[in-house]
Every structure is written in C-alpha cells, then in structure tokens.
C-alpha positions as CSV (number, residue, x, y, z in Angstrom):
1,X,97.6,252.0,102.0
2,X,99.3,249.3,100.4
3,X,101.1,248.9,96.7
4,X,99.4,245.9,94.7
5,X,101.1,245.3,90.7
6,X,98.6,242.4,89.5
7,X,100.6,241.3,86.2
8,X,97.8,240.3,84.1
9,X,95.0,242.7,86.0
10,X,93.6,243.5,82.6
11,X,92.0,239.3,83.0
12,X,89.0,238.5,84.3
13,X,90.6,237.4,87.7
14,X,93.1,239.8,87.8
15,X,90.2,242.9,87.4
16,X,88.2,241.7,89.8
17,X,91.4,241.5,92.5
18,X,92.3,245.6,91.1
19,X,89.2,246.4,91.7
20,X,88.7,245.1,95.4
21,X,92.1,246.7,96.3
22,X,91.6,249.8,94.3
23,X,88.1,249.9,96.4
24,X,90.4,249.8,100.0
25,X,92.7,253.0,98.8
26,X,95.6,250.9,97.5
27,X,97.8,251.7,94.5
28,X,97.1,249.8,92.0
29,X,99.2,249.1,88.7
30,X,97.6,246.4,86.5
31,X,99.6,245.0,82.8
32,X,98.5,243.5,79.9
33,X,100.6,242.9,76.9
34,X,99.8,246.4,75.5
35,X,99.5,249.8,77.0
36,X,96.3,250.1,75.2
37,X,94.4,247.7,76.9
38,X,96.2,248.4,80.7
39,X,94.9,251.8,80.1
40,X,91.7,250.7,79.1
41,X,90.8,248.5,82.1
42,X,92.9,250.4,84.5
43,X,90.4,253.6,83.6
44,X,87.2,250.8,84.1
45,X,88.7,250.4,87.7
46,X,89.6,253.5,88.9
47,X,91.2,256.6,87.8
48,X,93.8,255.7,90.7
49,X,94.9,252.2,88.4
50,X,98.2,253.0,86.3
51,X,98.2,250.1,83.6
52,X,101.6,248.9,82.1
53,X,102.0,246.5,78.9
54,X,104.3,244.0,80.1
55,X,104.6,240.8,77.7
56,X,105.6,237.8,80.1
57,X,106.1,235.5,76.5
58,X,109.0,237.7,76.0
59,X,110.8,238.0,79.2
60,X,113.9,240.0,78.2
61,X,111.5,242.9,78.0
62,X,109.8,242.8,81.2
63,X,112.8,244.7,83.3
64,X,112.3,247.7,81.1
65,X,108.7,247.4,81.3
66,X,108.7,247.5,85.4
67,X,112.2,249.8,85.2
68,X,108.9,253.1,86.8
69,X,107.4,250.8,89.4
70,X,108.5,251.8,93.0
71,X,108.0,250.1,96.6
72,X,105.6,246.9,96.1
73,X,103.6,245.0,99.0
74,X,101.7,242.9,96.8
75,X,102.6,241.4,93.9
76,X,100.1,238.9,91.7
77,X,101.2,237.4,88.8
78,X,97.9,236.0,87.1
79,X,98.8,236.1,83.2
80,X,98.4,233.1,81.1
81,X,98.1,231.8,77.7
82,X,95.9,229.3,76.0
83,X,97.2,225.9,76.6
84,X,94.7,223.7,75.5
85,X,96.8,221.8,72.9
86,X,96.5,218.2,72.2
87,X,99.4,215.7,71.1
88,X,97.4,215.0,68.0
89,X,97.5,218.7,66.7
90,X,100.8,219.4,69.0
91,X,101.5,223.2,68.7
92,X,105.0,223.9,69.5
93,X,105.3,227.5,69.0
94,X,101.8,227.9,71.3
95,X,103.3,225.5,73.9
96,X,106.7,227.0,74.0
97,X,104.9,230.3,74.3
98,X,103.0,229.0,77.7
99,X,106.4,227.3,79.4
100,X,108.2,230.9,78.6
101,X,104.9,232.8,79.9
102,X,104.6,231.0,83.2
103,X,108.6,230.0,84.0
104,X,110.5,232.2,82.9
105,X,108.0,234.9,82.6
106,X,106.7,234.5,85.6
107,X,110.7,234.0,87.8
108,X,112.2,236.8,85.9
109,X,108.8,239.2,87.0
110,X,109.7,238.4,90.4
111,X,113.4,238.9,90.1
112,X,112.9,242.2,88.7
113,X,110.8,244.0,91.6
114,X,112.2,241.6,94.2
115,X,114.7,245.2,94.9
116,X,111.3,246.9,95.5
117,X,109.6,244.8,97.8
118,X,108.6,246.8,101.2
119,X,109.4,244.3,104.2
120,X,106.3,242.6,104.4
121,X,105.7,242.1,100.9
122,X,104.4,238.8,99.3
123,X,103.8,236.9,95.9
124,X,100.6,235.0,94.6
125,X,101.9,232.8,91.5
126,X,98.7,231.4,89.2
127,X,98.3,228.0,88.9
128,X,95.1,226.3,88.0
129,X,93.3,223.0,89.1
130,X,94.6,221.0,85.4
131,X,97.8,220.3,87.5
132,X,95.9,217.9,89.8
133,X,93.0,217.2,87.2
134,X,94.5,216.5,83.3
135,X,92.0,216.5,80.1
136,X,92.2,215.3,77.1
137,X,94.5,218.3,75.4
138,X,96.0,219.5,79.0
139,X,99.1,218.1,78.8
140,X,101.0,221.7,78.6
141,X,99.0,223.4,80.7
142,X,99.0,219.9,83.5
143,X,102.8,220.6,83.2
144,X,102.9,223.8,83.6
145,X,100.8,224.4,86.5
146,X,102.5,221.7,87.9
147,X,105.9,223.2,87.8
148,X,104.2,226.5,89.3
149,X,104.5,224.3,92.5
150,X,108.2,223.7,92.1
151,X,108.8,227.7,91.4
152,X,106.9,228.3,94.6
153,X,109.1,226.6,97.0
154,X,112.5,227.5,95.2
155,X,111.6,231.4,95.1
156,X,110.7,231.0,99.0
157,X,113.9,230.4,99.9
158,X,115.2,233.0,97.2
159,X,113.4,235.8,97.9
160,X,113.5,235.3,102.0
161,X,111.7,236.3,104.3
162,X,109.5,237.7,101.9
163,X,106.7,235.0,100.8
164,X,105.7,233.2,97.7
165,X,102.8,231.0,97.6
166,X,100.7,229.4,94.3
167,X,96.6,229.8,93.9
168,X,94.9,227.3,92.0
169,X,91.8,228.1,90.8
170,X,89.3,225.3,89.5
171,X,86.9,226.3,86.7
172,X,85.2,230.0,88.0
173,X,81.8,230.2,87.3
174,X,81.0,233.6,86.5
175,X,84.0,234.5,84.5
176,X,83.8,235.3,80.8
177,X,85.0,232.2,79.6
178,X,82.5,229.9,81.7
179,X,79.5,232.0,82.7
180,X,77.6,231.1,79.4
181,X,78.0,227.2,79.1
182,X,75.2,225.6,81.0
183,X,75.1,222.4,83.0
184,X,79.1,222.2,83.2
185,X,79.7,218.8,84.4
186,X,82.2,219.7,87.4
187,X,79.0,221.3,89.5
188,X,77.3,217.9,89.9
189,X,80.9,216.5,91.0
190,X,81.8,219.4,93.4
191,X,80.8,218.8,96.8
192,X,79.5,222.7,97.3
193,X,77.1,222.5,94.4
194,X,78.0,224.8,92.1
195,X,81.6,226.2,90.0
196,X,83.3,228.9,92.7
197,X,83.4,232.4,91.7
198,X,85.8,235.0,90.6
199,X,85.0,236.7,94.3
200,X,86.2,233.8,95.6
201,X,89.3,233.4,93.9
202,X,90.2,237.3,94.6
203,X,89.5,236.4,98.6
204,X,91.8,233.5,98.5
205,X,94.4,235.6,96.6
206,X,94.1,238.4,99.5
207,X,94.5,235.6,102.3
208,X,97.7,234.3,101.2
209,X,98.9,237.8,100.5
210,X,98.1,239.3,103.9
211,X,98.4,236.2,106.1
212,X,101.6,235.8,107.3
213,X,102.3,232.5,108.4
214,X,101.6,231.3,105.1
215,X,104.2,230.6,102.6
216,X,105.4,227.7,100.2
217,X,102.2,226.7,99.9
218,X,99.3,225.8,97.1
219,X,96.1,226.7,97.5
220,X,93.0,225.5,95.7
221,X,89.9,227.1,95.6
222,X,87.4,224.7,93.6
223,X,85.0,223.7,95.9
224,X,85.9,221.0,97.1
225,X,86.2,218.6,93.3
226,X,89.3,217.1,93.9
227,X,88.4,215.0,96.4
228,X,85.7,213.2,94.3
C-alpha cells in the first residue's frame, strides 16, 4: 500500500487518478479549495479518501493546510485555474491568480511535504499541451505551462533523489469540459483519431510516478497532435 495526496483530486483528472489508486488499497487524500467539496468527492471515491481544502492561489496557507499529512509516496499536483485570458480583455487579477496557483502554489506544495516523502517517493507537476500549442487568449496559460518545465528540472535537483517530472495533457475527450462539444477540430489533426481520455492521462500519471528511471522529464499524452 502506497500514500497518494493528488492536490486538486476533487478535478475531473485528479478523481479519476483517486479513484484508480483508491481501487489498489492506497491511501488516498484528495484537496480542493474547500473542505466541503474534498469531502464531497472524497466520499464519491471511497470512504478510505480523506479530502483537505488546500487553496494553491494563496500559498502562505498551504503549510497549515498539509501541517496532518504523514509519510507520502505519491504526490500529484493537478490544480489549475482558468487561464483563457486574451490581451484585448487582459485580466490581471485572473492572470496573477494562475502564475501564484501554478509557481508558487505549486513549489511551495512540494516544499512543504518534501520532509514527508518515504524514499521512493515521486512528484507529477500539471502542465498542459497550450505550452507547445498557443491560441488566441492562451498567452498566460502558454506561459505558465511553459515554466512548469523549468520547475521540473530545478526541483529535480532540489528534492534529490526523489523525482519530479511534468504531464501534459492535450484536450481529454471525455472530461466535463470537452465531452459535449462535437466535432472538436484537434481529432481530425491527431494522428490516433480521436481526443485521448481521462484513463489515459491517469495511466501516464502512474507511469512517471512508479517508473523509476524517469525524472526531469515532460510527458505528453495527446495523441500524437503535436507532430502535425
């Protein structure tokens, strides 16, 4: 039995990655930003799943939020806010909210438990395909997921041996936000066929977690779009 924290489990991605461990006997916490809705989807998983609100846009909270969490193997950090923000319309408060979520949120999770990690544990940091593909209205997010690259190799050598490597998801299918908008114009451009699936992502997610020659790296699971 291993311990998993997924910050951000109460997602879409992040459930279906709770679930699958929670399935295999492992303890399980999952966060969102309130204790309400942890609980809420922590209960829809398992009634093994502790949820914790822990708000990664206001990272001088999120040691006290963690201060109960023991020994962790796996830790995911999936949590993200809506970037889509275009220089037109430029939202500073919401773009200064995703830097702080995905930076300094994300860093300061990992400095927090880093005293708890068993020996063999590992970190998956969320990315997301906008940092190799920009739209029209991606330029926070593009930046962001970008520098999720540049975190990954500077908290290798921080937090080694233990490893650190970045999953970058293109757009999934079957989640809530996509699974109702028909004829979305990546699937005739990726080379499988069709948008990948949360499964998919959660798999990935478990193979850089348990592999262990594997760290420093970006992954991307999007079928095969970027090179077309």
């Amino acid at each position: 039995m291993t311990a998993s924290i997924i910050v951000g489990g109460s997602g879409a991605l992040g459930h279906v990655l709770a679930q699958r461990y929670a399935d295999r006997g492992d303890s399980v916490i999952i966060t969102s930003r309130t204790r309400e809705r942890a609980d809420t989807v922590a209960a829809e998983i398992a009634d093994t799943v502790r949820g914790l609100a822990v708000d990664l846009s206001r990272p001088e909270t999120i040691d006290g939020a963690l201060v109960d969490v023991g020994d962790v193997d796996n830790l995911v950090i999936t949590g993200v806010s809506e970037g889509f923000n275009t220089l037109a319309d430029f939202d500073i408060a919401k773009a200064v909210e995703a830097v702080t979520i995905k930076l300094v949120g994300y860093t300061e999770t990992v400095r927090v438990l880093r005293d708890r990690f068993t020996p063999g544990a590992s970190v998956v940091l969320f990315g997301g395909l906008a940092k190799e593909r920009p739209y029209p209205g991606s330029t926070i997010v593009t930046a962001i997921n970008s520098a999720v690259t540049g975190l990954v190799k500077t908290l290798a050598l921080e937090i080694a041996p233990h490893r650190v490597n970045a999953l970058h998801p293109g757009v999934v299918g079957d989640s809530p936000r996509w699974r109702d908008v028909p004829d979305h114009p990546h699937v005739p451009r990726t080379p499988i066929g069709r948008l990948v699936t949360m499964e998919e992502v959660a798999d990935a997610t478990d193979f850089l977690l348990r592999n262990t020659g594997v760290n420093a790296q970006d992954l991307f699971v999007d079928g095969g779009l970027r090179v077309t």
